[in-house]
C-alpha positions as CSV (number, residue, x, y, z in Angstrom):
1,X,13.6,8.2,39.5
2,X,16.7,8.1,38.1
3,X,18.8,6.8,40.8
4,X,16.4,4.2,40.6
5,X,17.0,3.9,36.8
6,X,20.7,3.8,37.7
7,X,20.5,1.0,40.5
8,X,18.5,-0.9,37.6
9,X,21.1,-0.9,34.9
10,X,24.5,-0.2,37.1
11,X,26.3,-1.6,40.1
12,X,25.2,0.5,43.6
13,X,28.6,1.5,43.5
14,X,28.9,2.7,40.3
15,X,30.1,6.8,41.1
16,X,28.9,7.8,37.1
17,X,25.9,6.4,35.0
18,X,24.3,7.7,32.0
19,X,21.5,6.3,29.8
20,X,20.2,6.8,26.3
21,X,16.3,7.3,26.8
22,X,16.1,6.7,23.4
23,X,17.5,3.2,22.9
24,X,17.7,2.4,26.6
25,X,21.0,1.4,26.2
26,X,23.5,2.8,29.4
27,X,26.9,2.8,30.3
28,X,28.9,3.0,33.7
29,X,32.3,4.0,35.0
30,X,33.8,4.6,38.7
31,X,36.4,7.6,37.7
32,X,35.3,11.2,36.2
33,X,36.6,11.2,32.5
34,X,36.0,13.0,29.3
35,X,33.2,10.8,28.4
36,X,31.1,11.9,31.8
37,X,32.0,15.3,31.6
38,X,30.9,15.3,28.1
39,X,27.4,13.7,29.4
40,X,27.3,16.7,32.1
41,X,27.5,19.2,29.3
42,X,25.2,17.6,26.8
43,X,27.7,17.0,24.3
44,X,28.1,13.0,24.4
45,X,25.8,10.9,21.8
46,X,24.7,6.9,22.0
47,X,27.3,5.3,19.9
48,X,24.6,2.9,19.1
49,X,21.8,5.4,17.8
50,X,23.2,8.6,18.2
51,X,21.0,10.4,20.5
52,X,22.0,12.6,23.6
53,X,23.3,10.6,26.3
54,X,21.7,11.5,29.9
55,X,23.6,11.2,33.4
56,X,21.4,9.4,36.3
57,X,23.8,9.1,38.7
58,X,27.2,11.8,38.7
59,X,29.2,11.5,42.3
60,X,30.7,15.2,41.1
61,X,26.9,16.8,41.3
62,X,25.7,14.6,44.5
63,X,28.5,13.5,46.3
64,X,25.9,11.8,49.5
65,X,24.8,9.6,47.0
């Protein structure tokens, strides 16, 4: 599911995505950077509604992807 989530909202070459479930906004980037690692440990919020940010695709965890 959430590689598909991240094919939806994200280039297929995109290495990092993450997603707010609760105002399905997401976000994207090629490089590993504080903002992904802070999605990895739970610790980044939506700037739009505040909520927990979650990673659907992270190169770092699944690097066949």
């Amino acid at each position: 599911m959430s590689d598909e989530l991240a094919t939806l909202v994200a280039p297929d070459d995109a290495n990092y995505v993450f997603v707010c479930t609760d105002c399905k906004t997401s976000d994207w980037t090629q490089q590993d950077c504080k903002t992904t690692r802070a999605v990895r440990r739970g610790e980044a919020a939506c700037a739009d509604c505040g909520a927990e940010l979650t990673m659907v695709r992270d190169k770092q965890e699944d690097p066949e992807q």
